[in-house]
N, C-alpha and C positions, 0 to 999 in steps of 0.2 A: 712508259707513258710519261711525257712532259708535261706537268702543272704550269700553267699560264699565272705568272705572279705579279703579271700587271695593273696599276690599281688604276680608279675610274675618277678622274680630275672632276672636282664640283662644275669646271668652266665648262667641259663637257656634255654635263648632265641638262648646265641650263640650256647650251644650245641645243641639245636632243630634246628639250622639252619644248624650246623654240619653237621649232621645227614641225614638233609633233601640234604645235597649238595652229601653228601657219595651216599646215596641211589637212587638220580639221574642221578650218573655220567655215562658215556657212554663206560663201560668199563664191561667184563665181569662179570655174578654175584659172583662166586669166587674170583673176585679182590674188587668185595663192601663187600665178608661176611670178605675175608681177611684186607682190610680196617676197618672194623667194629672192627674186635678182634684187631688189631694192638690200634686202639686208645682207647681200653677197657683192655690194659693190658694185654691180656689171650694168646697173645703167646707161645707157651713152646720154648721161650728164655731160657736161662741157669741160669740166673739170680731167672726165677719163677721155674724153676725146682729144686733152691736147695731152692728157699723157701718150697715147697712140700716135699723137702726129697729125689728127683727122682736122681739127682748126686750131687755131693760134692764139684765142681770145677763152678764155676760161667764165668771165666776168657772167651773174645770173642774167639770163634772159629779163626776167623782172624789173629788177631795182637795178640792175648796173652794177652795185658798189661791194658784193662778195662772191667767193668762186662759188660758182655752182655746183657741190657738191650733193650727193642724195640728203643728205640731213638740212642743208638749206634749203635745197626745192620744194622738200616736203614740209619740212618745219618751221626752220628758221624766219627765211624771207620774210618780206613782212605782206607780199599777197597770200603766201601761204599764212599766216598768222590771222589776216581777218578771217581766213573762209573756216578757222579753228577758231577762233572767236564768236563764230555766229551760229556755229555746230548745235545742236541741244544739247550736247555733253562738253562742258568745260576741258577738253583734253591736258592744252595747254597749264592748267592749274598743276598738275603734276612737275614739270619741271621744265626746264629748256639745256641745260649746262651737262650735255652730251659732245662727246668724240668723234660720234658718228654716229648712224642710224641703226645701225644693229644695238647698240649700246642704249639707243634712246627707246627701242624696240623693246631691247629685254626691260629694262627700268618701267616700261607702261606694264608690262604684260601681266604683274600680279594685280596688280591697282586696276586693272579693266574685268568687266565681265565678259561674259562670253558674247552677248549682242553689242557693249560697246568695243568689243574687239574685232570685233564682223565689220561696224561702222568705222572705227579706225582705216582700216584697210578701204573699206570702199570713198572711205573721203582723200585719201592718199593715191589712190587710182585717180580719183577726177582732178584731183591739183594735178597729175604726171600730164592727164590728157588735154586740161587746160593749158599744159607748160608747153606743149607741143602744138596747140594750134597755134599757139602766140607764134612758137619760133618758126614755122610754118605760112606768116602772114598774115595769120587769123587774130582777133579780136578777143582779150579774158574776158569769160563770164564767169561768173561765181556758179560755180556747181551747184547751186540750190534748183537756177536757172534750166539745167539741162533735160 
């Protein structure tokens, strides 16, 4: 018999627990598969769409003035910043000076409870769908709106 003497990376652990917190949350399954591709990168942000080739222009749909990556369309920008600002949970007090949105992901994930992590998710849903009617032709409303 072969002993497996492979040991278990802390980096590991926190995304399995990631994962394990995504996939329990109390929020529609569409907001955990959307959760799931949001912190896996696989957006078609603008940013992965000119790494594909799909358009040429990277720049936010929003504000113009940075690439639209997952971590700016959800957090940074700054129409994503008011509708986090007007939230009943000060999100943004926790921090901003994130890599990327897995990263800003795991950093909320001990500092939220279990309902401000439910609403995490569902307000990061409405800024995706907001982001999409904009690029679509449509008009932003503030998710409070919808």
């Amino acid at each position: 018999m072969v002993e497996s003497s492979s040991g278990e990376t802390s980096v590991q652990r926190a995304s399995t627990s990631l994962w394990s917190r995504v996939w329990k949350a109390r929020v529609p399954n569409k907001v955990k598969l959307f959760s799931w591709r949001a912190c896996q990168n696989i957006l078609p942000t603008r940013d992965n769409l000119v790494r594909r080739k799909v358009v040429e222009d990277a720049s936010c749909c929003f504000c113009h003035r940075a690439m639209e990556t997952v971590l700016h369309v959800l957090w940074e920008c700054g129409a994503a910043q008011d509708v986090w600002a007007s939230s009943a949970i000060r999100f943004q007090k926790f921090g901003t000076k994130q890599v990327d949105f897995r990263q800003l992901v795991a950093s909320l994930m001990p500092k939220l409870s279990l309902e401000e992590w439910d609403l995490f998710w569902v307000i990061c849903w409405q800024i995706w769908l907001q982001r999409n009617t904009v690029l679509h032709g449509g008009v932003f409303q503030h998710p409070s709106r919808s």
